[in-house]
C-alpha positions in Angstrom: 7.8 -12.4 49.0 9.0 -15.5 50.8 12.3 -14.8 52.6 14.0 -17.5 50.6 13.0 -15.3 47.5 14.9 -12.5 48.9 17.6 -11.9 46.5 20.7 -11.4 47.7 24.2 -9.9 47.3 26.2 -11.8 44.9 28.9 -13.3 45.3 32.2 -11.0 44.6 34.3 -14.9 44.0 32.4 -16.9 41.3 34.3 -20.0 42.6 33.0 -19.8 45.7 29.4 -20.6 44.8 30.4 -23.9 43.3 31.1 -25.6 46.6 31.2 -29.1 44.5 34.5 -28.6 42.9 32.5 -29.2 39.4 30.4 -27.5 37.0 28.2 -24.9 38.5 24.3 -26.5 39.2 21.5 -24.5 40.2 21.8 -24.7 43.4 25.0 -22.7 43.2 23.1 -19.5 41.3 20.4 -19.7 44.0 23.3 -19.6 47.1 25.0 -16.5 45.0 21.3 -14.9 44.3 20.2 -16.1 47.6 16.7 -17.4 46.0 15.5 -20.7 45.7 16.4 -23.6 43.8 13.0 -23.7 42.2 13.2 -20.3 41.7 16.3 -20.0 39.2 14.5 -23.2 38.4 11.5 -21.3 36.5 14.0 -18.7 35.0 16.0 -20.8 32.9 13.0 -22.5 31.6 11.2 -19.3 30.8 8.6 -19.7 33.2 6.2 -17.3 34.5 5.2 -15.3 37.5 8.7 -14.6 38.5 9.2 -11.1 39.2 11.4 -9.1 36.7 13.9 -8.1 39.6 14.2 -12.1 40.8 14.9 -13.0 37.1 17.7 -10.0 37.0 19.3 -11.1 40.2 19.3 -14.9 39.1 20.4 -14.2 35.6 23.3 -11.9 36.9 24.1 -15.3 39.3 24.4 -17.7 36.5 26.9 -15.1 34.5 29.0 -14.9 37.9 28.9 -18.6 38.5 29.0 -19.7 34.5 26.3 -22.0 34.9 25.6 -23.5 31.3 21.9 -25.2 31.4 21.6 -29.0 30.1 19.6 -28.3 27.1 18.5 -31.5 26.0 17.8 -32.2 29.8 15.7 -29.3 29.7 14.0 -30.3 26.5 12.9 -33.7 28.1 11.4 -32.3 31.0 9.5 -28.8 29.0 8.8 -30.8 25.7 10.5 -27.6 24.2 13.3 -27.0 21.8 14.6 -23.7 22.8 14.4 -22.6 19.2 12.2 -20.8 17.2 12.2 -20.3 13.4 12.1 -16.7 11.7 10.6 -17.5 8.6 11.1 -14.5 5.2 8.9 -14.6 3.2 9.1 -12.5 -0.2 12.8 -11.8 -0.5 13.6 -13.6 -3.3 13.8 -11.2 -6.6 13.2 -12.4 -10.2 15.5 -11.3 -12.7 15.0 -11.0 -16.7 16.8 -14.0 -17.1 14.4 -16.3 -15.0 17.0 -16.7 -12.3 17.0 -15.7 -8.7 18.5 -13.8 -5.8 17.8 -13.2 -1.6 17.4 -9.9 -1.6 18.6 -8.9 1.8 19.9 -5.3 0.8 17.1 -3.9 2.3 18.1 -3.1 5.7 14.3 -3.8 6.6 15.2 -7.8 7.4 18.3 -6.6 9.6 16.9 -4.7 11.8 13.8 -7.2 12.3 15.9 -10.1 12.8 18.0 -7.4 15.5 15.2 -7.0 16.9 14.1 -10.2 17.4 17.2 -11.2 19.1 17.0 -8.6 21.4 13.7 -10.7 23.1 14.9 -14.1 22.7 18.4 -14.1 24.1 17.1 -13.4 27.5 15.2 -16.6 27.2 17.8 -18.7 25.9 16.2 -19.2 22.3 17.8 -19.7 19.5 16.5 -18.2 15.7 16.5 -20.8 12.9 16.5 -18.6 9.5 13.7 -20.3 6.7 12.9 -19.3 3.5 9.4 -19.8 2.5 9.0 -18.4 -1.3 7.7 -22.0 -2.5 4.9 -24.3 -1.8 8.1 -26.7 -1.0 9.6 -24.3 0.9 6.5 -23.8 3.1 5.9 -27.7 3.5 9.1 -27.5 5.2 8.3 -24.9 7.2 5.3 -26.6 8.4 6.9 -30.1 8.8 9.8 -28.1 11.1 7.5 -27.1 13.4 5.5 -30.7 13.5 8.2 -32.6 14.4 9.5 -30.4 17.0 12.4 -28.9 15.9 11.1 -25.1 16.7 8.7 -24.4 19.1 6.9 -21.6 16.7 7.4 -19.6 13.8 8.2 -15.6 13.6 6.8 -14.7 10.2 8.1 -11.6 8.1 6.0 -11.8 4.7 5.7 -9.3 1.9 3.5 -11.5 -0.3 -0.3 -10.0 0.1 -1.5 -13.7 -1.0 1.1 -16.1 1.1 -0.8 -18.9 2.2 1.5 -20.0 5.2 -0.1 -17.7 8.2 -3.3 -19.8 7.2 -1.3 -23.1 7.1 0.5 -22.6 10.2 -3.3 -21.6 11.7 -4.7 -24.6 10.2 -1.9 -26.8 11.5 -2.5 -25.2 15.3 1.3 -23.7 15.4 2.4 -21.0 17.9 3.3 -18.4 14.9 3.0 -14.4 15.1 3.3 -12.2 12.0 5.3 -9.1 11.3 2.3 -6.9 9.8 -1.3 -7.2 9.2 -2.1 -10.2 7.1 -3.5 -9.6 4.0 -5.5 -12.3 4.1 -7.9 -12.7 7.3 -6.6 -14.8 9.6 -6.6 -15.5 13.1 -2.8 -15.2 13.7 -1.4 -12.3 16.0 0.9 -10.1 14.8 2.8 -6.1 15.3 2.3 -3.6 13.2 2.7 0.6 12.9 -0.2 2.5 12.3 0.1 2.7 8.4 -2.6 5.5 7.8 -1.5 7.6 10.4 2.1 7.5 9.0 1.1 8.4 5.5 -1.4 11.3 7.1 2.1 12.6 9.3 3.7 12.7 5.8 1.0 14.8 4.2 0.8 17.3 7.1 4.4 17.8 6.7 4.5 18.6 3.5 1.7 21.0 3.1 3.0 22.9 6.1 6.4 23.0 4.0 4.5 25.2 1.6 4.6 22.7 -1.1 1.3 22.4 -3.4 2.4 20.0 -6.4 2.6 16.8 -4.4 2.9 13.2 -5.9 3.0 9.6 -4.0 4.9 6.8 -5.2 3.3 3.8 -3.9 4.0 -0.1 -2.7 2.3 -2.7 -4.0 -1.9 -1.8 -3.4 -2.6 -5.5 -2.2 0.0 -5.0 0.3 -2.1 -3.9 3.5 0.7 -1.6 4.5 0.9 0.0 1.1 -2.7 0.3 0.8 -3.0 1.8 4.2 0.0 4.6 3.7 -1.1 5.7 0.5 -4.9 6.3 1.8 -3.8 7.6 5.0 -1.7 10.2 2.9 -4.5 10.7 0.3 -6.8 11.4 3.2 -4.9 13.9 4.8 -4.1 16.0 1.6 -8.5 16.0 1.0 -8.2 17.4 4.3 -5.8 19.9 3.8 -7.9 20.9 0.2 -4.9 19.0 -2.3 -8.2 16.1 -3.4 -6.2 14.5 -6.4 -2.4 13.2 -5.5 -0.9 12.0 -9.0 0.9 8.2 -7.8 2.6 5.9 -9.2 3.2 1.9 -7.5 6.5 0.7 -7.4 7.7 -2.7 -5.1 9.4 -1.2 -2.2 12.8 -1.3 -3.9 15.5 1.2 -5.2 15.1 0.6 -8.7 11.6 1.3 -8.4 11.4 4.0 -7.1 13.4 5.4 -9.8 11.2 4.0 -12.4 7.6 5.4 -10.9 9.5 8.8 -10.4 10.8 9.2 -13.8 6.6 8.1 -15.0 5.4 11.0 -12.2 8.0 13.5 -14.0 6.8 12.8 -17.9 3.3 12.7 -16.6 3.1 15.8 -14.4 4.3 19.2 -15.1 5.0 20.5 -11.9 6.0 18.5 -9.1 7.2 20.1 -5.6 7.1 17.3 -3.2 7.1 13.6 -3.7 6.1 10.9 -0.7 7.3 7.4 -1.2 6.2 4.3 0.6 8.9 3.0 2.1 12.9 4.9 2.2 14.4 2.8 -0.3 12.3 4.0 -2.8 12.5 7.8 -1.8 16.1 7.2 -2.7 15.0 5.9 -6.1 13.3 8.9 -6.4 16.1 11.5 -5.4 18.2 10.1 -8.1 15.5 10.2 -10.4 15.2 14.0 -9.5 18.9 14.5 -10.1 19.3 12.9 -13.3 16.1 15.5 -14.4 18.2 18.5 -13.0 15.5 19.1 -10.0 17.3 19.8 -6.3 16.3 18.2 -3.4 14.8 19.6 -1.4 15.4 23.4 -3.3 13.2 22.2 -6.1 11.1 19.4 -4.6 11.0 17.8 -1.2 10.9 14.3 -0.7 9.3 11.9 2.4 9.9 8.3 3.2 9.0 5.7 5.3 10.7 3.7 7.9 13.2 6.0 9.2 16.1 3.6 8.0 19.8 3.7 8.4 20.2 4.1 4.3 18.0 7.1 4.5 19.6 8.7 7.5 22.9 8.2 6.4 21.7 9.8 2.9 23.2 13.3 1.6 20.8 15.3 2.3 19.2 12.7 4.9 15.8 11.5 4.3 13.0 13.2 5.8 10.8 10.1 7.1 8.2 8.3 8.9 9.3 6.3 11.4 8.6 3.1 12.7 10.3 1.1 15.3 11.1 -1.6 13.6 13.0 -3.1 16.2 10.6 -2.4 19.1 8.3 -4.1 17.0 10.2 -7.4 16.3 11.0 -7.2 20.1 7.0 -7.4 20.9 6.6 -10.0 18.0 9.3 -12.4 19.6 7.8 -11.6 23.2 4.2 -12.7 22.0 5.4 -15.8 20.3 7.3 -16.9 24.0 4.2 -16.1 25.9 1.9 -18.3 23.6 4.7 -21.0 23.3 4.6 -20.9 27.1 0.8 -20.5 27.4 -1.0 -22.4 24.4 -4.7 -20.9 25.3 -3.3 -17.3 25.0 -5.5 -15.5 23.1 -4.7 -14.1 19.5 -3.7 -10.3 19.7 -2.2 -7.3 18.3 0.2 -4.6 19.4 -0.1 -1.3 17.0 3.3 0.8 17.5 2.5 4.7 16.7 4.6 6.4 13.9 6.8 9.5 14.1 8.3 11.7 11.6 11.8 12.5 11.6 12.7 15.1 9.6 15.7 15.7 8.1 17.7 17.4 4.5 15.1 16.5 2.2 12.1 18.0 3.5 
């Protein structure tokens, strides 16, 4: 390491640094870092090769001195905008009366947006929220991203046939997905391994003693439905339970009440139920209670996504987890990297599941 990179001591007087009398340049944070202008150069613009220690030692300089970068400066120079835009896709619900709502009750969307933040303060980027439930919606998605007001697109999508990941593919955007695409695409993108979830929730079960066990699943065109339910199905075979009585619900509350009180008139004896996702394992426990079952006395009950609602549940939700917020963390860091290396080549980063198990299991 060069002896200018050395980083040094800060400065225990902020004022001191700024030697100019005016606002703090970068050639204060290098004195207080003791680095090189060029240096704390390459860290506010979110370039590479600068070792994680340098970038902790400069960052640490420009909170002591208050240096504020020149954005549109900056923008000039990098031909970037410092923002990126988190698009949703999928949480609009329909209602009998034709009108619509954001459904953001799911605490799914909060802790990937959390998540998200976590990699992109660092880096000085900003999230710009879109919804993208309509061709018109999408167009402007698409049109954002042309005419450089992001510099990609972080894409959360529960629709198995949304076109964007292909337009923003097509259109040669930096974008990475939260999920497998259901459609094949080359697009990068997180995900947890699904199958091995659903097989963590079987294994639990049948270990629990119970014999009479039922799935309520997401949507099948859904990859991550699809996968959870066959990686469950697969695992009971194993274990000699071939035939798993399920129902499909669509990930929400209200759902999962309606596919449990189907399972109940449909099957005589039920002793464990898994559900797709947490939200509608807590559809299901109030189906149970309004049929006079007990959880988990009567029947046990499994979820998935380990999320606040379900540990905060009485009993708390037994459940797979998956680290949501690692994962939107790795979604935002691959979106940077390509943004700041345009021939990076498409990847993914597949998170392993846990269960954690809890009062209703």
């Amino acid at each position: 390491m060069p002896a200018d990179e050395q980083p040094g001591a800060l400065l225990d007087d902020a004022s001191a640094a700024n030697r100019s009398g005016g606002a703090p340049t970068l050639e204060d944070v290098a004195r207080v870092a003791g680095v090189s202008r060029a240096t704390v150069s390459r860290v506010v613009n979110g370039k590479r090769r600068v070792a994680p220690e340098i970038q902790e030692v400069v960052r640490a300089a420009i909170a002591t001195v208050g240096y504020v970068p020149n954005l549109a400066a900056r923008s000039l120079v990098t031909r970037r905008t410092g923002a990126v835009i988190v698009v949703v896709s999928g949480a609009e619900e329909a209602h009998a009366d034709g009108s619509t709502t954001i459904d953001f009750a799911d605490p799914f969307f909060g802790r990937v947006v959390g998540g998200m933040l976590r990699a992109l303060r660092p880096r000085d980027v900003d999230p710009v929220l879109m919804l993208a439930e309509t061709e018109a919606d999408r167009q402007r998605v698409i049109s954002a991203l042309s005419n450089g007001n992001a510099d990609g697109a972080l894409l959360v999508s529960t629709h198995s046939e949304d076109p964007l990941p292909e337009l923003l593919v097509r259109a040669g955007m930096p974008a990475v997905q939260f999920a497998r695409p259901a459609q094949q695409v080359p697009m990068s993108y997180v995900d947890v391994a699904n199958r091995d979830g659903g097989a963590l929730a079987a294994a639990h079960l049948v270990d629990r003693g119970r014999r009479h066990v039922v799935a309520i699943s997401g949507p099948l065109d859904v990859p991550a439905a699809r996968d959870r339910l066959s990686g469950f199905q697969d695992e009971m075979a194993r274990r000699g339970h071939p035939w798993v009585p399920t129902v499909n619900g669509n990930f929400t509350y209200a759902s999962g009440v309606s596919a449990m009180q189907d399972l109940l008139q449909q099957e005589a004896k039920i002793d464990a139920v898994f559900a797709s996702n947490d939200l509608m394992a807590l559809g299901a426990i109030e189906a149970l209670h309004d049929h006079g079952l007990r959880v988990p006395q009567d029947v046990s009950v499994v979820g998935f996504d380990d999320s606040s609602v379900g540990a905060l549940s009485r009993p708390g939700l037994t459940s797979v987890r998956q680290p949501i917020e690692e994962m939107a963390s790795e979604m935002a860091r691959i979106l940077l990297d390509t943004i700041a290396d345009p021939d990076r080549r498409v990847t993914s980063v597949i998170f392993e599941p846990t269960i954690v198990v809890r009062g209703t299991s």
